[in-house]
C-alpha positions in Angstrom: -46.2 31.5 -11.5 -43.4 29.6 -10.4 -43.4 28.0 -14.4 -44.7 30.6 -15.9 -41.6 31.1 -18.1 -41.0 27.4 -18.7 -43.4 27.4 -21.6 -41.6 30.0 -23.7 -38.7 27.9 -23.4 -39.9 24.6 -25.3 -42.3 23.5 -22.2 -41.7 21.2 -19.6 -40.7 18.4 -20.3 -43.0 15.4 -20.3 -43.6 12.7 -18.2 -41.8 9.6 -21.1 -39.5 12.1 -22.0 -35.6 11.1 -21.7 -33.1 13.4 -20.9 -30.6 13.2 -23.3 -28.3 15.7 -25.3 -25.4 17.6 -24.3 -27.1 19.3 -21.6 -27.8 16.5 -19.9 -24.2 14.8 -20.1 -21.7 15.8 -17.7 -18.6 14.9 -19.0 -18.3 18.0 -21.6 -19.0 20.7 -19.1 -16.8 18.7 -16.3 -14.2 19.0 -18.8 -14.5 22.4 -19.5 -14.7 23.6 -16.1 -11.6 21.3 -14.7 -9.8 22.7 -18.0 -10.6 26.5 -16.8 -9.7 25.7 -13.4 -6.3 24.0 -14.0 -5.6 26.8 -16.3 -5.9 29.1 -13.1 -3.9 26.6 -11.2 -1.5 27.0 -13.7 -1.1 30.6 -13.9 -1.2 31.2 -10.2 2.3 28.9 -10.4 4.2 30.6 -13.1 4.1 33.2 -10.5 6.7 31.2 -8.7 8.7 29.4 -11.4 12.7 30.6 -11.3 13.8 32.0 -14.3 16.6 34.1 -14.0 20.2 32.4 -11.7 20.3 34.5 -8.2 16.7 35.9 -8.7 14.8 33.8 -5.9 11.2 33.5 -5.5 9.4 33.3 -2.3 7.2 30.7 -3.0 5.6 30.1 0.4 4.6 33.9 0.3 3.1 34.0 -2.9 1.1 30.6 -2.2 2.4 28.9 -5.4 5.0 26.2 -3.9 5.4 23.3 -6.2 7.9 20.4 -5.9 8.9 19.9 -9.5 10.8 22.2 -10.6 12.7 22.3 -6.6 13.0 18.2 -7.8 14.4 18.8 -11.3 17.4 21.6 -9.6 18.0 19.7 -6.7 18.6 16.3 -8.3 20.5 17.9 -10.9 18.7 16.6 -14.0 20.1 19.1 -16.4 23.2 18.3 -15.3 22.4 14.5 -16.6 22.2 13.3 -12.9 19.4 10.7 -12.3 16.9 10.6 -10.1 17.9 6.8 -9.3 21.9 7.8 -8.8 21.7 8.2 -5.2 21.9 5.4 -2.1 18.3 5.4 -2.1 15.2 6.2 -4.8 14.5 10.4 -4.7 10.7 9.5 -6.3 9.1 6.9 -7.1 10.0 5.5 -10.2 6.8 6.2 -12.5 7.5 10.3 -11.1 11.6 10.1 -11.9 10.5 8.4 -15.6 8.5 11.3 -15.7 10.6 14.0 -14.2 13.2 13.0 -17.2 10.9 13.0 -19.6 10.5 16.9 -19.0 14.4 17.2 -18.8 14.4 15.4 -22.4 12.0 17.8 -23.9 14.2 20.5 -22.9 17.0 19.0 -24.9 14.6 18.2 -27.7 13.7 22.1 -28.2 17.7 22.7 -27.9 18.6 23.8 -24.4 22.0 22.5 -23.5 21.6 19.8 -20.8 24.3 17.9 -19.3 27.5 18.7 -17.6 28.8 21.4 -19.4 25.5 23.3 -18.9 25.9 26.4 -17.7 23.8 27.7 -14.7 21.0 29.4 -16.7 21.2 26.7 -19.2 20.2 24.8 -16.1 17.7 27.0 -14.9 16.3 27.1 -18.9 16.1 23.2 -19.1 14.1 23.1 -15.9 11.4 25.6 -16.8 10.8 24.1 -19.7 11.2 20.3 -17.6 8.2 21.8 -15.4 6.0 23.3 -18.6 6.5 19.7 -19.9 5.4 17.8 -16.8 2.3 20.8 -15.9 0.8 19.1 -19.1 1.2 15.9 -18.1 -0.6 17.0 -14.7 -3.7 18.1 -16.9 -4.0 14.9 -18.9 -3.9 13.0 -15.3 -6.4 15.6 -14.4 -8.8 15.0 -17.0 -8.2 11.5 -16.7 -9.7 11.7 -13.3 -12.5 13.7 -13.9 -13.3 11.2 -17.2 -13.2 8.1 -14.7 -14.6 9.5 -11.7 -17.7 9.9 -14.1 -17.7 6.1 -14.5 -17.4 5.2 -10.7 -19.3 8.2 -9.8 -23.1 7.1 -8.7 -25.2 7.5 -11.7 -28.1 6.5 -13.9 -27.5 3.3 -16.1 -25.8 4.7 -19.3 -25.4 8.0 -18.2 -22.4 9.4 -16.6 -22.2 10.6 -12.8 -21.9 14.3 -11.9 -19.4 13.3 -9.6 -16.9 14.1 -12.7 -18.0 18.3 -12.0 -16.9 17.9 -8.3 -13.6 17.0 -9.4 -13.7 19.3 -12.0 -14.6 22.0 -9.8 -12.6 21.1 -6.5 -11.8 24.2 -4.5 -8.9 21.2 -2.9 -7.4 20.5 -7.0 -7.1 24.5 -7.3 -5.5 25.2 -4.3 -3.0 21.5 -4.2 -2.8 20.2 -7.8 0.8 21.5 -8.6 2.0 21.2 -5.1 3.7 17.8 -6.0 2.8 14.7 -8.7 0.3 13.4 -6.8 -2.0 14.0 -9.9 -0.2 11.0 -11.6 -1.4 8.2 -9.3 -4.3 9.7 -8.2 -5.6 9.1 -12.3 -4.1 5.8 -12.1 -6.3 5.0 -9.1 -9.8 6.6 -10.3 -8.8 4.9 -13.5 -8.6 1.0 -12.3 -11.9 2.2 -9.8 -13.8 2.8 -12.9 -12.2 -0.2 -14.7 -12.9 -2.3 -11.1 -16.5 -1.3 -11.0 -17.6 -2.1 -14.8 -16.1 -5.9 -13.1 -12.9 -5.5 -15.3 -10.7 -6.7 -12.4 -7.6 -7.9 -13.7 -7.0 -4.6 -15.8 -7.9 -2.5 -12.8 -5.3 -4.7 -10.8 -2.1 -3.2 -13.8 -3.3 -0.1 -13.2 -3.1 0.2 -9.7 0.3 -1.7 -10.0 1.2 1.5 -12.3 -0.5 4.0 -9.5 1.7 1.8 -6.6 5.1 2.9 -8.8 4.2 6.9 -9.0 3.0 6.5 -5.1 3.1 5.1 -2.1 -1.0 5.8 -0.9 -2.1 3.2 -3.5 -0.3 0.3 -2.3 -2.9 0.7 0.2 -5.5 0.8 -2.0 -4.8 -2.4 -4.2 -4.5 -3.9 -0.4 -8.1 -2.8 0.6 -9.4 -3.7 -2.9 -8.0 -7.2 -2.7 -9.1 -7.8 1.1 -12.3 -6.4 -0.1 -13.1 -9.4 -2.3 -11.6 -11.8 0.0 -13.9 -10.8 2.6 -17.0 -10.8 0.1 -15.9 -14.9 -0.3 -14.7 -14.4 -3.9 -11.2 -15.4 -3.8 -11.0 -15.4 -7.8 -11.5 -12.0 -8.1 -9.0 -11.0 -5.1 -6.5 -13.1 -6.9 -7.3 -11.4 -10.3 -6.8 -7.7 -8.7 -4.1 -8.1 -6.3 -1.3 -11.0 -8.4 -1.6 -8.3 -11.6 -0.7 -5.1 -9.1 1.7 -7.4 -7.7 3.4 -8.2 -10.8 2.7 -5.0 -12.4 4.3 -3.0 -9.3 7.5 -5.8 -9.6 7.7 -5.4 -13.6 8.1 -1.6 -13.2 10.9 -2.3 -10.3 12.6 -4.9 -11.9 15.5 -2.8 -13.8 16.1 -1.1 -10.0 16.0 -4.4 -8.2 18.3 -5.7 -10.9 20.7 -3.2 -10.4 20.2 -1.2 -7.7 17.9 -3.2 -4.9 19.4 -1.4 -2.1 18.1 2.0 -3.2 14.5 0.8 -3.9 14.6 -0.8 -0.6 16.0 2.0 1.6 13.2 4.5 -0.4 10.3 1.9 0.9 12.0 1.8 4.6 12.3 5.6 4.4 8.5 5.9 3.5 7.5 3.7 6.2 9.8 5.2 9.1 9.1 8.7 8.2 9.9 11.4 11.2 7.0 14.0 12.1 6.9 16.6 9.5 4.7 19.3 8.9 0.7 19.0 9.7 0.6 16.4 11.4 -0.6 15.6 15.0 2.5 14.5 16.1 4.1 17.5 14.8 1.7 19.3 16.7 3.2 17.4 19.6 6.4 18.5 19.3 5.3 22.4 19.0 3.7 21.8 22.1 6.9 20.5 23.8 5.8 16.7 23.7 8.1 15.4 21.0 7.6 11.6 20.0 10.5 9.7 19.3 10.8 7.4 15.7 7.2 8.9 15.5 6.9 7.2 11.5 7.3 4.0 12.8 4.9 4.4 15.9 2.6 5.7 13.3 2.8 3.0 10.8 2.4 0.4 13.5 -0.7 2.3 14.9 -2.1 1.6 11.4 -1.0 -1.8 10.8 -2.7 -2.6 14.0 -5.5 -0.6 13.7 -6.1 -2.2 9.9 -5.4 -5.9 10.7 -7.7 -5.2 13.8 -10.6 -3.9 11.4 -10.3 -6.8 8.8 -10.3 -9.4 11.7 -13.1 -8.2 12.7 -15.2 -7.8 9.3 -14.0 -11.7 8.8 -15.2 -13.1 12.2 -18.1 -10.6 11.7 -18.9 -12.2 7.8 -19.4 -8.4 6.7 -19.1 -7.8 2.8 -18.3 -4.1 2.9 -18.1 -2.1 -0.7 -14.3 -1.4 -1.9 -14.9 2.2 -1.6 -15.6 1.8 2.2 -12.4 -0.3 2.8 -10.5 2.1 0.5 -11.9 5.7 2.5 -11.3 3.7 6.1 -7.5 3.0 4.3 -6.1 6.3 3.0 -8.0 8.5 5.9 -6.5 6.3 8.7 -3.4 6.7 7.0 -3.9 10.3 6.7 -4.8 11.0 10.5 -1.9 9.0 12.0 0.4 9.6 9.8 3.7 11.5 10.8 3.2 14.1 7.8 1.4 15.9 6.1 2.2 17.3 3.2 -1.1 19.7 0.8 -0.4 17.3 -2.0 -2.6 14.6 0.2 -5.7 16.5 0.4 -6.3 15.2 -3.5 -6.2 11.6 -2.0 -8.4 12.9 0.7 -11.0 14.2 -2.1 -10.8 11.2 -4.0 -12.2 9.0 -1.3 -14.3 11.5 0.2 -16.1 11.1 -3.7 -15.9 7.8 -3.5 -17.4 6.5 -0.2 -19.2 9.4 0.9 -20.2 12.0 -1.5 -22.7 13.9 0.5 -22.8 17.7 1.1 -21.9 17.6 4.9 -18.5 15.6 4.0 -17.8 17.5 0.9 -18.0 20.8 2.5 -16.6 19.8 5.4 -13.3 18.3 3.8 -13.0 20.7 1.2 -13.1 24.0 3.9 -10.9 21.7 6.4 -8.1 21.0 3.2 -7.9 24.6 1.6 -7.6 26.2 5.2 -4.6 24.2 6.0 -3.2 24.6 2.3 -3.3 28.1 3.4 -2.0 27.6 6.8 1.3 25.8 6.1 2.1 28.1 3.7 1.5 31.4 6.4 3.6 28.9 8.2 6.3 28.3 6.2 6.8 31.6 5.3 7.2 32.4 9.0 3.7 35.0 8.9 2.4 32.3 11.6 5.1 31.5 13.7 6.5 32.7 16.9 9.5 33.9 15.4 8.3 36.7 13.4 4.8 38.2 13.8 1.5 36.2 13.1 -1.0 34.4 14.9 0.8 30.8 15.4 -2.3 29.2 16.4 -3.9 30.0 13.4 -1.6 27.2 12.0 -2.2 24.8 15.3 -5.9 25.3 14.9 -5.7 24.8 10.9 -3.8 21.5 12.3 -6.4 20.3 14.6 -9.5 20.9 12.5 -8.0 19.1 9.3 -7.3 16.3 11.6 -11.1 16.6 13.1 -12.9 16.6 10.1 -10.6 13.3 8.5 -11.4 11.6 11.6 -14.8 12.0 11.0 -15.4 10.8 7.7 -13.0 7.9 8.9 -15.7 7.1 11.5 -18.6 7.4 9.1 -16.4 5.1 6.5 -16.3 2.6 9.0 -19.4 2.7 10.2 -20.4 1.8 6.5 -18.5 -1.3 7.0 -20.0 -2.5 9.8 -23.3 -1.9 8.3 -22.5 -4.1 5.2 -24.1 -6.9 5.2 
């Protein structure tokens, strides 16, 4: 009874058959669904896109924060600032590339931009600035779900399903637009795919490219690189790690040439962050244990705590996979860190696909991520805090549980190093 119907539709299928067709490839229907989800993303944000000069918009409230179009205003892009005016670097320089790209496609349709802009000339340039870079976001999105397809575990020939949990990611819906983080996390899933089809000096220019829109895959080309040396091939640690190198200086070179005091006081900045919202240490501080210089505490705690692991694997003659050393990299770097902004729950998905795609971690890090994208935002908008009138702890807890779960997967990521052989 339990086939009864198959029959009517063609039979089932037999035992040579091969399961081929359109139906049985993922990457159309991945595509389609990531497609219909980032179009919700994308609607959800209009909701808080500035359009009119005094008319404010109470993003945290309405759940629809996003950094770029805050970026383009407050670096004064249609103005004809730059992003690399100041002391020190605003973005990364991939992301300020980027961010005047949007600015010039304002100018291109005819919106004044420059000094004698007025105010809602401004405000015009940077909506359209933030349509222009939302479109880049999808490309980068479909980029990852393409790739993830070819790093994904699958049949030979065939595409992994992995691509429809990117696709499909409650964590992309709720944190996609919340910053640019789309941009290197495509760059990364795009040299994984080229690094696992053993294309290792082109995944090595593409995570130089990734380590110029971000800071998170600096790591990354580091565990990917120690990850050969520790498997004994120094070859192919030297053909991954010297093209990030010189890709990541390439893309520098016009700011070291001309401004190396900026690009180095945005790099010391990134490593000697103060607590900021989410993480533990922040938690600290709400609890009346503040830590002093708590970004540089943290970034020792991980140099240690990394150096500590790879001695070990070394004297241990373990060969883990890149994806273990890559998961053990970002989530360490996520649970000691001294922030935590949404935008790193997709670095958070990405490895979680990666090293340990199972249903307990999936679900696990996807309820742990979403709860706290809500959280800081009840937060922010003063709904959780003491001040006004919501449950505070709600935010504490939402703190504490993200923090749980990422140490857990941590554990289970290095646990599948150990067990490498």
């Amino acid at each position: 009874m339990t086939n009864a119907l198959v029959p009517g539709l063609g039979g089932p299928m037999g035992q040579h058959a091969r399961p081929r067709g359109i139906w049985f490839d993922a990457l159309p229907w991945a595509v389609a669904v990531g497609t219909a989800s980032f179009l919700v993303l994308f609607l959800r944000h209009t909701l808080c896109v500035q359009t009119e000069v005094g008319v404010d918009i109470n993003a945290y409230a309405r759940l629809c924060y996003s950094d770029v179009q805050t970026m383009v205003r407050g670096l004064a892009l249609p103005a004809g600032a730059s992003p690399f005016d100041g002391s020190t670097l605003a973005v990364a320089p991939l992301v300020g590339v980027l961010l005047l790209g949007g600015v010039a496609v304002a100018r291109l349709v005819g919106i004044p931009v420059g000094p004698t802009a007025t105010d809602q000339q401004q405000l015009d340039a940077s909506v359209v600035a933030v349509g222009a870079v939302t479109v880049t976001f999808y490309l980068c999105f479909l980029v990852w779900i393409v790739t993830s397809a070819r790093w994904g575990r699958r049949a030979p020939g065939r595409p992994s399903w992995v691509a429809m949990l990117v696709a499909a990611s409650p964590i992309v819906a709720a944190s996609g637009l919340v910053s640019w983080d789309l941009l290197p996390v495509a760059l990364t899933s795009a040299a994984l795919a080229l690094l696992s089809r053993g294309r290792a000096m082109e995944a090595g220019i593409i995570l130089g490219l990734a380590a110029s829109a971000g800071t998170m895959p600096i790591g990354i080309a580091l565990a990917v690189t120690v990850g050969a040396w520790l498997r004994g091939a120094w070859p192919a640690a030297a053909r991954v790690g010297l093209p990030a190198l010189v890709t990541w200086f390439v893309v520098h070179a016009p700011l070291l040439a001309t401004r190396p005091g900026a690009v180095f006081a945005f790099y010391h900045g990134e490593v000697h962050k103060e607590r900021g919202y989410g993480s533990l240490w922040y938690l600290l501080e709400l609890l009346g244990k503040p830590v002093r210089h708590a970004g540089s505490l943290a970034f020792v705690m991980l140099a240690v705590f990394l150096l500590a692991g790879v001695a070990y694997l070394y004297v241990t003659r373990r060969r883990p996979r890149d994806a273990s050393l890559i998961a053990v990299v970002v989530l360490a770097a996520v649970v000691v860190g001294p922030s935590f902004p949404p935008q790193t729950s997709l670095w958070v998905l990405l490895v979680v696909l990666l090293a340990r795609p199972f249903r307990p971690e999936l679900i696990a890090a996807t309820v742990a991520h979403v709860g706290y994208y809500l959280a800081i935002w009840g937060w922010l908008a003063g709904s959780l805090t003491l001040a006004q009138y919501g449950p505070y702890g709600v935010y504490w807890g939402a703190i504490i549980v993200r923090t749980a779960v990422d140490a857990w997967i941590l554990l289970l990521a290095l646990r599948d190093t150990r067990a490498a052989a």
